[in-house]
C-alpha positions in Angstrom: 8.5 -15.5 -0.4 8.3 -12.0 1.4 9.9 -8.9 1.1 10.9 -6.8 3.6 11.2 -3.0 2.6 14.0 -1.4 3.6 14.5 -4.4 6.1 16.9 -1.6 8.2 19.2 -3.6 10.7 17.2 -6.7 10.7 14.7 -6.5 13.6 12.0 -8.3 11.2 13.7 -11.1 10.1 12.9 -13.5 12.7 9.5 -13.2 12.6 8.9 -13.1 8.7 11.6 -16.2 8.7 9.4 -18.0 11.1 6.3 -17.3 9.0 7.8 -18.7 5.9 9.6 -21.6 7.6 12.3 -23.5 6.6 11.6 -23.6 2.7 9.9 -20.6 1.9 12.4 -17.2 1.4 13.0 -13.9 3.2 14.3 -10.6 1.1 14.8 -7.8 2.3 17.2 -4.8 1.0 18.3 -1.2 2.0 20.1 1.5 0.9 22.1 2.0 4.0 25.1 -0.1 3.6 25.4 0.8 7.6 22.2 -0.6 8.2 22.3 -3.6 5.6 25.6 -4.9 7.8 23.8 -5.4 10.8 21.0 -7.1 9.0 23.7 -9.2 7.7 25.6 -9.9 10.7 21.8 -10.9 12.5 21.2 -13.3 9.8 24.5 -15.2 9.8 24.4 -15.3 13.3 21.6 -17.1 13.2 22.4 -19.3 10.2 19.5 -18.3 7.8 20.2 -19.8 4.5 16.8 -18.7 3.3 17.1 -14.9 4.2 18.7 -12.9 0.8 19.5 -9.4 1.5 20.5 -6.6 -1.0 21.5 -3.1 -0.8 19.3 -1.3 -2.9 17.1 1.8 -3.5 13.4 0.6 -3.9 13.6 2.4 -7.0 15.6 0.6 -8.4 15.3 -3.4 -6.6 15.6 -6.6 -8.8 14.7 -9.7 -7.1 15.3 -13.5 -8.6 12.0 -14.3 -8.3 8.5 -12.7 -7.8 7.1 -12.2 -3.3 3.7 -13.6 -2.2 4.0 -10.4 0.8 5.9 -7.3 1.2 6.3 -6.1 4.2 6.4 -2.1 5.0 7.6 -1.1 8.4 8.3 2.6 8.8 8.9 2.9 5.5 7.5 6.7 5.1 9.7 8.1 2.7 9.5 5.0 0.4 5.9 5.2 0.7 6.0 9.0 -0.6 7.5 7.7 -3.7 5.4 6.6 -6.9 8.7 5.3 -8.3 9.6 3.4 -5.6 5.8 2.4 -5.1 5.3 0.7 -8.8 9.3 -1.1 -8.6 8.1 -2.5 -5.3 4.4 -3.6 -6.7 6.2 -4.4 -10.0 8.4 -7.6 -7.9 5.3 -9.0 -5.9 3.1 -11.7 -7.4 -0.4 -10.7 -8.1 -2.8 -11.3 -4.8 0.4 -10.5 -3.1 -0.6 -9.6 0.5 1.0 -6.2 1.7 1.0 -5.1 5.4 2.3 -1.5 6.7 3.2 0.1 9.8 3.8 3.5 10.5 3.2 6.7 12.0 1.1 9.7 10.7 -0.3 12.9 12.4 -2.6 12.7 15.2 -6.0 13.4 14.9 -8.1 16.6 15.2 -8.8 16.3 18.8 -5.1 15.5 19.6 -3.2 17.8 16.3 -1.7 20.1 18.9 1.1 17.7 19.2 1.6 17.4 15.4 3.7 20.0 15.6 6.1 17.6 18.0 5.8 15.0 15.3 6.9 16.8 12.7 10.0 17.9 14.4 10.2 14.0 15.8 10.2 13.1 12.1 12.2 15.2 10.6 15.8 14.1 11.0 15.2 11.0 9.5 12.1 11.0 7.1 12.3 13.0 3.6 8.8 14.2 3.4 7.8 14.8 7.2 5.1 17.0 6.3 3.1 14.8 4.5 2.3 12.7 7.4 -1.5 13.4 7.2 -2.3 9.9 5.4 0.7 8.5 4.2 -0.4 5.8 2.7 -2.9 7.6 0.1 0.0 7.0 -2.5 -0.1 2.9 -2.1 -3.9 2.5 -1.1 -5.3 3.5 -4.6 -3.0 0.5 -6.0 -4.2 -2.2 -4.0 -7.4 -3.9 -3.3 -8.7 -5.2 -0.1 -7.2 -1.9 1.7 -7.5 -1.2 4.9 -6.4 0.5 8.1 -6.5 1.4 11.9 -4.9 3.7 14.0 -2.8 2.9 16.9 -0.8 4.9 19.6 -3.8 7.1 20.2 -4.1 8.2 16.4 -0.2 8.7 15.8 0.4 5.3 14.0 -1.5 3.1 11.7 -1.5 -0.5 10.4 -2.6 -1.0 7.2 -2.8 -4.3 4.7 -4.3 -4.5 1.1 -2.8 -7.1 -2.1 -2.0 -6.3 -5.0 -4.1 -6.4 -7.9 -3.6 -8.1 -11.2 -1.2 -5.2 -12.6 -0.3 -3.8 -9.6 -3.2 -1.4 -9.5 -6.6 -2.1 -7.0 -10.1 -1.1 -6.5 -9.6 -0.3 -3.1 
C-alpha cells in the first residue's frame, strides 16, 4: 500500500499503481475537491479498482489500513506542517519508505534568483519563504534520510522510512 500526499489531479497514479500491481493498493487524498475530481475522473477512466481517493486535509486523514510508502510530491506547505507531518507518519507502517520531491531556494552561488522563486511560489504555497530546506521538519523524523539537488540547486529529491514511532535517527 502507498500514499500519495495530496495526490492533486492524479498525475502519480499510474506510476505508483504500476509499482504496486494489481493487488497491492494506491491512496491518495486532497483537500481540493477541484483537484480530487480530476484524480477521480483519471482513475475511472482507467478502471483502477485498487486506487482509493479521499478528500482530506493531512491533518486530519484516516486511512482503512496502515501504507508501506508515502509519497510527497510538491507537497511544501504540508511539509511545513508538524501536524500534518505526525497524521501522515502516524498512517504509515513502521520501515515505511518515504520519497519527496520538491523545490527549495537555489544555492549561494546561484541565490540571486531566489528572489524569482519566491515570487514563483507564492500564489500557491503557504509558507514561500521558508524554502531554504524544506524538508528540515520531516528529516529529523525519519531514518535513512537523504537528499540531492536537482534543477541546478532549485529542487531536491529526498527519501528516508519511518522509524518505529514515527521518529528517526537520521
Amino acid at each position: 500500500m502507498v500514499l500519495d500526499v495530496a495526490c492533486g489531479t492524479g498525475l502519480s497514479l499510474p506510476l505508483l499503481r504500476a509499482a504496486v500491481g494489481e493487488t497491492g493498493r494506491v491512496y491518495g487524498f486532497d483537500q481540493s475537491p477541484d483537484m480530487l475530481a480530476r484524480a477521480l475522473v483519471r482513475a475511472d477512466a482507467a478502471g483502477w479498482c485498487n486506487v482509493c481517493l479521499w478528500e482530506s486535509a493531512a491533518q486530519t486523514l484516516v486511512l482503512p489500513e496502515p501504507v508501506d510508502a508515502l509519497l510527497f510530491h510538491y507537497t511544501h506547505d504540508i511539509l511545513r506542517s508538524p501536524a500534518a507531518i505526525e497524521r501522515l507518519l502516524a498512517v504509515a507502517r513502521p520501515g515505511a519508505a518515504v520519497a519527496i520531491a520538491g523545490i527549495k531556494y537555489f544555492p549561494g552561488w546561484l541565490a540571486p534568483l531566489n528572489l524569482w522563486v519566491y515570487c514563483k511560489n507564492r500564489g500557491y504555497n503557504g509558507a514561500p519563504g521558508e524554502l531554504a530546506s524544506p524538508w528540515d521538519r520531516i528529516a529529523p523524523r525519519l531514518t535513512h534520510w537523504q537528499w540531492a539537488p536537482t534543477q541546478f540547486g532549485m529542487g531536491y529529491l529526498a527519501s528516508g522510512r519511518v522509524g518505529d514511532s514515527g521518529a528517526g535517527a537520521g
